[in-house]
C-alpha positions, 0 to 999 in steps of 0.5 A: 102881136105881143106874142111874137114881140115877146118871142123875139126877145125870148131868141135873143142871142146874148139873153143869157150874158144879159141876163147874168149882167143885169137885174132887169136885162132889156134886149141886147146891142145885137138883137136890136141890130139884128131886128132895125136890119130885118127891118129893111129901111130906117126905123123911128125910135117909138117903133122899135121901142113897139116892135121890141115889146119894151115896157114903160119902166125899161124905156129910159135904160133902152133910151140909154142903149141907143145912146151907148150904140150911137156913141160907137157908132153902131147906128146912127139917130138924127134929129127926128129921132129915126134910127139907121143902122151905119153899115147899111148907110156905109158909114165908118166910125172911129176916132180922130187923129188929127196932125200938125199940119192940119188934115188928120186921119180917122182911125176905125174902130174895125182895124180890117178897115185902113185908116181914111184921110180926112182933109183940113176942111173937115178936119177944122170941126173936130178936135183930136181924139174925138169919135166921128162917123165918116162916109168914105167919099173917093181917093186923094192923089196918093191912094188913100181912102178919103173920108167926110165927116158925117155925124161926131158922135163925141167930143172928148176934149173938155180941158185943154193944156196952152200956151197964150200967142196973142194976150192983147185985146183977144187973147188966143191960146194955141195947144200944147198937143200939136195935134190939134191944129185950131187955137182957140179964143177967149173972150176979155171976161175969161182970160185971167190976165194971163200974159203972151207966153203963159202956160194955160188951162183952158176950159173948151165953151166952144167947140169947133164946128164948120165956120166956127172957131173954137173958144175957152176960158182960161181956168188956171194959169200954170206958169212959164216955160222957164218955170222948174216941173212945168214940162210935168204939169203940160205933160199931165194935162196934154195926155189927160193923166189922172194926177188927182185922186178923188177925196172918196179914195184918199179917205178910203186909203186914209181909213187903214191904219199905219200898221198891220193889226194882228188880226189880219194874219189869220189865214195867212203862213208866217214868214216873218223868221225869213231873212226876205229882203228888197232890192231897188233902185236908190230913189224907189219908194214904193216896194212891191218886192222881197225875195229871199233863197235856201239850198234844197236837195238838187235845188233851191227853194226861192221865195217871192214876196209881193205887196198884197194890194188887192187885201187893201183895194177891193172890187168896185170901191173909190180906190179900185176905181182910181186904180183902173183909170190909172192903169199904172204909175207914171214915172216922169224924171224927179216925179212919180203920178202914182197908181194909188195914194202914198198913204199905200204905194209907200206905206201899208202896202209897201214892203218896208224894213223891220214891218210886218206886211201883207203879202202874196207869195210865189214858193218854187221848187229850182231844180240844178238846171234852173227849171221850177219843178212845183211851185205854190202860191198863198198869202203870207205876212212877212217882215223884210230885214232890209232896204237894199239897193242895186249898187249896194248888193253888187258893192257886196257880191261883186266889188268885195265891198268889206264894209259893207259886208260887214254891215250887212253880216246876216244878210251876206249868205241869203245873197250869196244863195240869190247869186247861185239861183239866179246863175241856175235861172241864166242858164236855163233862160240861154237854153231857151234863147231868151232874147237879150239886146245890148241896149244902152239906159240913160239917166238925167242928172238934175241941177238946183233949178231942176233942169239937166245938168248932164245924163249919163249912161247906166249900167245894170249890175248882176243885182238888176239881173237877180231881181229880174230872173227872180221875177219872170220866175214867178210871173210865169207861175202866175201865169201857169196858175191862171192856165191850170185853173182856168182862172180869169186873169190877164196874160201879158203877150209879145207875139211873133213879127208880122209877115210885112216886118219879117220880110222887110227884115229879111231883105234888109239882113240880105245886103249884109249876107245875113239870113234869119231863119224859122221861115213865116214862124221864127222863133226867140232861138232864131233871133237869137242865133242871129244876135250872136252872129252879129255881136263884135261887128262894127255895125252890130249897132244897127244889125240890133237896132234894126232886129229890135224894130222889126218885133211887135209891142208887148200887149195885155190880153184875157187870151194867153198868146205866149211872149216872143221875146221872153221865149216863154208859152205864156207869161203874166205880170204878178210882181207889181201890183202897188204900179200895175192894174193888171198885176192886181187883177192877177192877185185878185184871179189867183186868190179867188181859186185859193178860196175856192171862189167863183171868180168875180172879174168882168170885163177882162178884154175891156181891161186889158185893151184899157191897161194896154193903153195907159202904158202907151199913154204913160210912155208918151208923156214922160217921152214928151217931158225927157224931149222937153227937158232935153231942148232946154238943155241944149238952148245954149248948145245952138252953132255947136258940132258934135258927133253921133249916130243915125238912130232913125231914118223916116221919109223926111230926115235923119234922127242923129243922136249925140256922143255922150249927151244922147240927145237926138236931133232931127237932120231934115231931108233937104240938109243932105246935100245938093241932091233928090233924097228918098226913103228906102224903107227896106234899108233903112236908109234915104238915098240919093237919086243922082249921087246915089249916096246913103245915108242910114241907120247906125251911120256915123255923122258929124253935125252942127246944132242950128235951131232949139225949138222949146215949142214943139220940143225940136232939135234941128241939126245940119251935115258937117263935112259935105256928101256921103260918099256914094259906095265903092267897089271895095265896100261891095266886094266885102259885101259879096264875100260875106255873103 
């Protein structure tokens, strides 16, 4: 019988990976599926740990295993400690998400399963984002798949951000993530004192189950609602954003000295007699940048110098680690949550003037055509000769600014020589057809109080443009680099439109006499032609908009897949790793194959789907604080008109954004006349059932502001001037001639 147990692990299929991983490897996730299956009906735990021929000193890291693979719901354990493999019992694992409104949605964690409904009923025992097992129980009255709660395999939420509702005799706390519907409860020992209308941390004691309300305790009172930062402070904590470094890391970035000693330029070339310079924005402190471009013969030698962070956060250490969790910084309006502590991010790492730093430079050969002909990647010591800004390089370049370009007289030719390279670059980027929207940025305008003043457009100069060209320049050698060498990094990818987008774009582009071409493939060539046959109509805004939407979400991958949009066969980030986790790792994949070394990187999917998800993470939160920020401006705005435009249509309203403030409201369904409206996916648009008048993206409206709600971070607006129109036979007819 030993035999045969030991001839089983001896067939285990992932006994090399396992064997590489661990020092005492145990059988592997799909060995233990494979032999439970096998098995034929559930197994207790004290007979597989027999079957499987697993030792005294290796049952508490297999005990740990079946931990792991219940948590993801691979199997299923109750209380008898009986072991059930959850695809024979038909069981779905995944995460909750959990709606305003109270009912919620599992997500799975296979997606060739559609997401499963879950109704407020069973939806009361969890809380948002917690790991369930469901068991799909039927179908609800609109045809989605229903599910019950069978096991909850974890609950994530441990500290809540609230807002106190009720402060007399029991205090209740309701969310500030509106996706979790239940309040909470805390008793008179654990409130604090705090006040109706407080802002809160709560720490869960409770956690809700059926029949069970959840409780808290308040851990810390944050402030009002009026109170400067406080939309920051909710944000941090509603989306669970690292915002503290642990004392290990701040004492490992506090260990390197202000300086870089000599000694650590062994190895590396000097470039510090090259006038290299930064080029940011006004209020950037951490420069991760410099660049620098000489005439070649038929070319240009253009150099880009990054921060070499990963000289400073090794594998494994408090600061790595803090690093990974973070993925990224986080840039919220007047504060920054950065990836590492300043002493780094603004400091030893950051490519501050007339210092000598560490850095890794990309050194590529232009040819007249704007194509990189050789290209060569080693560490370097720099020392940049200036802190230059956007506004200041287009005041010298563009604006003739003399006294400018007399302050900046050594400095004036180097950008001359950048404005020739990136000119070459732009050239070749049309020949690609790089994608290019006309989009308009904002940026808000504090006052004293630290609440919007005013927001205002902002416009990218040709200094924007230089640094970007300069950088995709060099992220898609980073990105060769990987490729050539077979290195393990991570690729940065936009992939084509799905089938069910291409198809929606298509119809809708038919009622303007607009085709896409490129047929079930199209490339960035075919966007682009049809960009350009749109440009200077007047519904070139909505033509974008909707051609912008119908792309999908550039994602991290370990696979390169190309980028869509870029119009490049495979793309990296590489010129920011004092931000981005996966610019580190890029760094860290490059060096190691400049060394000649094995590469040391694990985990690469892991990563990648990680760093993929606290970008979207970081979006969600400084999204939250701009609708915040944006509310409280327009408190006192409430009975005013203003125009504006149809920026998004759903299935219950109009998404208007305002002239010159671009602020957004949402006109609600039941606010478009005496009428049934519904949503017309295709078009874009709600329509009318009887009148058949339309209402869609890019229309114009005029609109009075009836309700700010700070709460929720909602703007309501309703219709001035009546219906739209239903469309006459003059506007058909110069639909057909386009045609």
């Amino acid at each position: 019988m030993k035999n045969n147990n030991k001839n089983i692990r001896d067939n285990d299929p992932q006994k090399e990976r396992e064997d590489t991983l661990y020092e005492n490897p145990i059988p592997s996730r799909e060995l233990i599926l494979e032999v439970m299956t096998n098995h034929g009906v559930p197994i207790k735990k004290d007979d597989l740990i027999n079957l499987l021929d697993i030792k005294k000193n290796e049952i508490i890291f297999f005990e740990k295993r079946l931990r792991a693979m219940a948590r993801q719901g691979q199997i299923l354990i109750n209380r008898k400690d009986i072991l059930c493999v959850s695809e024979k019992l038909n069981l779905i694992s995944g995460r909750v998400m959990g709606h305003p409104d109270g009912f919620g949605f599992l997500i799975p964690d296979d997606k060739t399963v559609k997401d499963i409904f879950l109704s407020p009923r069973e939806l009361s025992q969890v809380l948002n984002n917690d790991r369930v097992m469901v068991q799909v129980t039927g179908q609800d009255r609109k045809g989605r798949l229903e599910g019950t709660i069978v096991e909850i395999l974890e609950r994530v939420n441990k500290i809540i951000v609230g807002r106190v509702v009720q402060g007399e005799g029991v205090t209740i706390v309701a969310a500030e993530d509106k996706r979790i519907n239940q309040d909470f409860l805390i008793s008179h020992n654990d409130d604090m004192n705090a006040k109706t209308g407080q802002v809160v941390e709560i720490e869960v004691t409770t956690q809700p189950a059926r029949r069970v309300k959840p409780m808290g305790k308040i851990i810390k009172i944050l402030g009002n609602y009026n109170d400067s930062g406080i939309e920051i402070e909710i944000a941090l904590r509603k989306h669970h954003l690292p915002y503290e470094f642990s004392s290990e890391a701040l004492h490992q970035a506090e260990t390197y000295s202000k300086s870089v000693p000599a000694s650590a330029h062994k190895g590396r070339k000097d470039l510090r007699n090259l006038p290299l310079v930064t080029i940011d924005g006004e209020t950037a402190r951490d420069f991760d940048d410099a660049v620098y471009a000489v005439s070649e013969k038929d070319g240009w030698r253009l150099i880009v110098a990054i921060a070499d962070v990963s000289s400073y956060v090794s594998p494994k250490t408090p600061l790595d680690e803090e690093a990974l969790e973070r993925g990224n910084s986080v840039y919220f309006p007047r504060r920054v949550i950065p990836m590492l502590p300043e002493a780094l991010s603004n400091g030893l790492c950051s490519l501050n003037p007339n210092v000598d730093r560490l850095c890794m430079v990309c050194d590529m050969l232009i040819n007249d055509k704007g194509k990189v002909t050789s290209y060569e990647f080693y560490p370097s010591v720099m020392n940049s000769r200036a802190r230059l800004t956007y506004t200041i390089v287009d005041q010298i370049l563009n604006q003739n600014n003399r006294e400018l370009q007399s302050e900046y007289e050594n400095i004036v030719p180097h950008l001359i020589n950048l404005q020739k390279v990136f000119d070459v670059l732009f050239e070749q980027r049309q020949l690609r057809s790089a994608i290019e929207f006309d989009s308009t940025e904002t940026t808000i305008i504090f006052n004293d109080q630290g609440k919007i003043d005013f927001i205002k457009p902002v416009y990218r100069n040709q200094a924007h443009r230089i640094i970007e060209e300069c950088m995709l320049s060099a992220n898609v050698c980073a990105a060769d680099f990987l490729l050539d060498n077979n290195s393990n990094g991570l690729f940065r990818n936009h992939e084509t439109p799905t089938p069910e987008k291409l198809e929606n774009l298509r119809g809708f582009l038919l009622e303007f006499g607009l085709s896409l071409s490129g047929g079930d493939k199209p490339t960035s060539k075919n966007y682009g032609e049809l960009i350009k046959k749109v440009t200077g109509r007047p519904d070139e805004h909505l033509l974008q908009t909707v051609l912008l939407r119908s792309m999908q979400q550039a994602v991290y991958s370990k696979e390169n897949k190309g980028h869509f949009g870029l119009a490049y066969e495979a793309y990296t980030h590489f010129t920011s790793p004092i931000r981005r986790y996966p610019d580190l790792i890029v760094h860290r994949a490059i060096k190691e194959k400049l060394a000649g070394k094995k590469s040391s990187i694990k985990n690469i999917s892991q990563i990648a789907m990680h760093c993929s998800g606290t970008e979207r993470k970081a979006d969600d939160a400084t999204r939250d604080v701009e609708s915040w920020l944006k509310c409280y401006f327009m408190q006192d705005k409430v009975g005013k008109i203003f125009e504006g435009t149809v920026a998004g249509v759903t299935g219950f309203g109009l998404f208007v954004e305002l002239d010159d403030i671009y602020i957004e409201g949402l006109l609600h369904v039941t606010e478009l006349g005496s009428d049934y409206f519904a949503y017309d996916k295709q078009k874009h648009a709600m329509v009318g059932e009887r009148t058949s008048a339309q209402y869609r993206l890019g229309d114009r409206l005029k609109v009075k502001v009836v309700r700010v709600d700070l709460e929720t971070s909602k703007i309501d607006f309703s219709l001035v001037g009546g219906e739209k129109r239903k469309k006459n036979k003059i506007e058909k007819k110069r639909i057909k001639k386009r045609r």
